[in-house]
N, C-alpha and C positions, 0 to 999 in steps of 0.2 A: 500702374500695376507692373511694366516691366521694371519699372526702377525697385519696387519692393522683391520680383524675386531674383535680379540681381543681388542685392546687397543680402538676402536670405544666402543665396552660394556661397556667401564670404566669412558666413556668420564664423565667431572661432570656436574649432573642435570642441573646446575646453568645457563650452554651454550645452554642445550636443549629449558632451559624458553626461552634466548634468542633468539634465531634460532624462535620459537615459534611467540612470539612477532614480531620480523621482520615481517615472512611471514603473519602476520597478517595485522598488522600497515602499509605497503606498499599500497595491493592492494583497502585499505579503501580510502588510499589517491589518488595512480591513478589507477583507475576501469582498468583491462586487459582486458577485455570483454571473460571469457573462450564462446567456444562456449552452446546456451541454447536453447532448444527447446521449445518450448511452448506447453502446456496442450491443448486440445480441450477445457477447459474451459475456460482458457486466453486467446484462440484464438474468443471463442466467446463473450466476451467482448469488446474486439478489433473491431470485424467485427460489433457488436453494435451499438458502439458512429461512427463507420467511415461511416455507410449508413443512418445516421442521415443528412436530407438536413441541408445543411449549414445557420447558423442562428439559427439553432434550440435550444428553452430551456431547458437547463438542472438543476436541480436541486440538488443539492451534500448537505449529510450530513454528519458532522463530531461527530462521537461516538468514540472516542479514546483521550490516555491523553498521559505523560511523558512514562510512563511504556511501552507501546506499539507502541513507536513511531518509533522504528528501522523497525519492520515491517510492519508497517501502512503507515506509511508517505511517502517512496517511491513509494506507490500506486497514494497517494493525488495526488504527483509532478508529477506523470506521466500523470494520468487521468487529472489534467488538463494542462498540455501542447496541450495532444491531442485534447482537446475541444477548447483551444483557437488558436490551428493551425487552425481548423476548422471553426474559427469564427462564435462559438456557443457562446451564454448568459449562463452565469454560475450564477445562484441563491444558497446561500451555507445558509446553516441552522446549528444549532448546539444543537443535545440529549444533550448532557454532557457538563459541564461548561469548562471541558479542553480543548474542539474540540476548542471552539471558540479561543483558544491561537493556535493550531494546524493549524486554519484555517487562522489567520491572518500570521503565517509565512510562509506557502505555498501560499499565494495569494499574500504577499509581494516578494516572490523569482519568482512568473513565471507571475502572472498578470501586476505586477508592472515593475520588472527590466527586465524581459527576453521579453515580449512582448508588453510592453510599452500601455499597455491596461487601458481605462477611467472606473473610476468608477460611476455606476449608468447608463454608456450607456450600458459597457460588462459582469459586475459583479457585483455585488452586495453580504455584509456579513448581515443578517439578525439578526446571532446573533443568540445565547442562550435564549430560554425558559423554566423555571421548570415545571415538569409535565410529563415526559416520554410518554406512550403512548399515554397519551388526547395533548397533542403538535403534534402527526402526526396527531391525528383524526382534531384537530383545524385546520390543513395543510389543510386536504382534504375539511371541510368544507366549510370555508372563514380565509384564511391566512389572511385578512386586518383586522378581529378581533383578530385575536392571536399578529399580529405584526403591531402594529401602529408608530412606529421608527424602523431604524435598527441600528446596533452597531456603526454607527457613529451617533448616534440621531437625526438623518435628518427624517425625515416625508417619509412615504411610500409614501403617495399623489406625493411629491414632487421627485421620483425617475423616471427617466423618463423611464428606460426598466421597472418598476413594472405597466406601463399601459400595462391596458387587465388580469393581472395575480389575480384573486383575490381567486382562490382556486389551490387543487390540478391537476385537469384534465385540467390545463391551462398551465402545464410543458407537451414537447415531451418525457422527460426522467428522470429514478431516476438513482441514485449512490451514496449508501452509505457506506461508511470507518466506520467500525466496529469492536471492541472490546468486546462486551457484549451487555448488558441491561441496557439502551434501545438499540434497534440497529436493523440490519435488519430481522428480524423475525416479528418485530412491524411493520417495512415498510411493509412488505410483508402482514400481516394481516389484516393493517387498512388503506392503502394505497395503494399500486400498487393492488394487487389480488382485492379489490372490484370496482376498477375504469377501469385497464385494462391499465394503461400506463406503459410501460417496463421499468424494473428497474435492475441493477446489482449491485455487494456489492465485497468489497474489506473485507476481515476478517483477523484474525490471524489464524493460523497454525491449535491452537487446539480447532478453532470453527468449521471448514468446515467439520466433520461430523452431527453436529449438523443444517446445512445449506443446506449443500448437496441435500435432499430431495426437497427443495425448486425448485433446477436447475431443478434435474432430471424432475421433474412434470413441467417444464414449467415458473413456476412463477418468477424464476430469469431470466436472461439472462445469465449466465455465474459469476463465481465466480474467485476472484484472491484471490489465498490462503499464505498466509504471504509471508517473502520475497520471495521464488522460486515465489512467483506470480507476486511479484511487479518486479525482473529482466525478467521473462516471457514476460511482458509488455512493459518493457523499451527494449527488446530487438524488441518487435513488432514497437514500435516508433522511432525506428531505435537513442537510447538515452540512454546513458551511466548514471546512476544515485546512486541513493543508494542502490538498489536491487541487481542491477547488482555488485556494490561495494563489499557488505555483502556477496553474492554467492561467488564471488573469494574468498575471504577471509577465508570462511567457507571451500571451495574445495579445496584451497593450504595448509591450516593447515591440512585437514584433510591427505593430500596425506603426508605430512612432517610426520605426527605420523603415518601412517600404516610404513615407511620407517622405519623410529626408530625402529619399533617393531619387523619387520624384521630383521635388522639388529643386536636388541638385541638378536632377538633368536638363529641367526647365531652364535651369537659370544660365547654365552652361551652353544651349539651346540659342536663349537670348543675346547673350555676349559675344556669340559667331556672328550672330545674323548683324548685331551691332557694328562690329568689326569687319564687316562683307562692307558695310555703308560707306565708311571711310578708309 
């Protein structure tokens, strides 16, 4: 036994990379599902959108781009699966000119293929506005002046679930996937806090201190905080995706190198006490 974790010390770097990579590149491709518990903040997002009557409008904004999309976007694919299980009206809006590419391939992967959902009866992309925060104020005042087309140039007029919506207190709900500025701080501000309609925010990791406040006081509903939030969710949705992908991924590399390190120091351990001998 001491002779195997000697020679384990010596192993070359070269097979740790590999070993490394493996346990990485595996569980990306098929999610294990390790067991995950949810935050009271995940869980109250969750319980949210689920006691929203069915039918109900919801409104989603996409504030995130390429850079943020490993942890962001398995939020999007979650939150809306669970809207469209629930056959809610998903109205999507876009701060940042990347959301809107974020948005067309989340809305093409569960609108389109996975639920087989019409455009203009259950969803609608409204599309990208410049402007950061005067775009949520134009939201709340009259959306049909800020957006007179949406991103497929089709006439608001001519949208049939856009009858009745013509401001913001005309959505049951907000949900915005956020990265920065503009982002949910601006919702929170000039949108949900002065009208009163609940809203929850999907962020990255090392926003939700800066966000946090927001819950605690009421004004959010609940925060999903980067990946551990988007697999928190997909675990509440009873749905294997990319949150949950990335956690395994992250938890089996991470268990691979506390091993390593152990075992290096065993062995490093062994080769003194050997070396004391003679």
């Amino acid at each position: 036994m001491t002779e195997f974790f000697i020679k384990l010390g010596k192993v070359d770097r070269r097979y740790i990379f590999i070993i490394i990579a493996i346990v990485v590149i595996v569980p990306l491709l098929k999610p294990i599902g390790l067991p995950i518990r949810p935050t009271q903040s995940s869980q109250m997002v969750f319980d949210s959108i689920e006691s929203l009557p069915r039918g109900s409008k919801i409104l989603m904004s996409f504030e995130y781009g390429p850079s943020t999309k490993p942890e962001i976007h398995p939020m999007a694919i979650g939150v809306l699966r669970h809207a469209f299980r629930n056959d809610h009206q998903v109205y999507v809006t876009c701060l940042w000119p990347d959301g809107l590419f974020m948005a067309l391939e989340a809305l093409k992967d569960i609108a389109d293929d996975e639920f087989g959902k019409v455009y203009g009866e259950d969803y609608v992309l409204l599309g990208f506005r410049p402007g950061n925060e005067a775009v949520v104020k134009g939201i709340v005042s009259d959306i049909r002046k800020l957006y007179t087309i949406d991103a497929r140039n089709t006439l608001v007029e001519d949208i049939p679930m856009m009858e009745g919506i013509n401001k913001f207190e005309d959505f049951n709900y907000l949900f915005t996937f956020s990265a920065g500025f503009p982002g949910t701080i601006e919702w929170v501000q000039y949108a949900a806090d002065p009208t009163g309609i609940p809203m929850s925010t999907g962020v990255t990791s090392i926003q939700v201190n800066e966000v946090k406040p927001y819950e605690q006081s009421g004004q959010v509903k609940g925060i999903l905080a980067g990946m551990p939030g988007a697999a928190e969710y997909e675990s509440l949705i009873e749905q294997k995706g990319g949150g949950i992908a990335g956690m395994d991924a992250q938890s089996i590399a991470h268990l691979v190198i506390v091993l390593f390190i152990i075992f290096g120091n065993i062995a490093f351990y062994l080769e003194r006490q050997r070396a004391k001998k003679y």
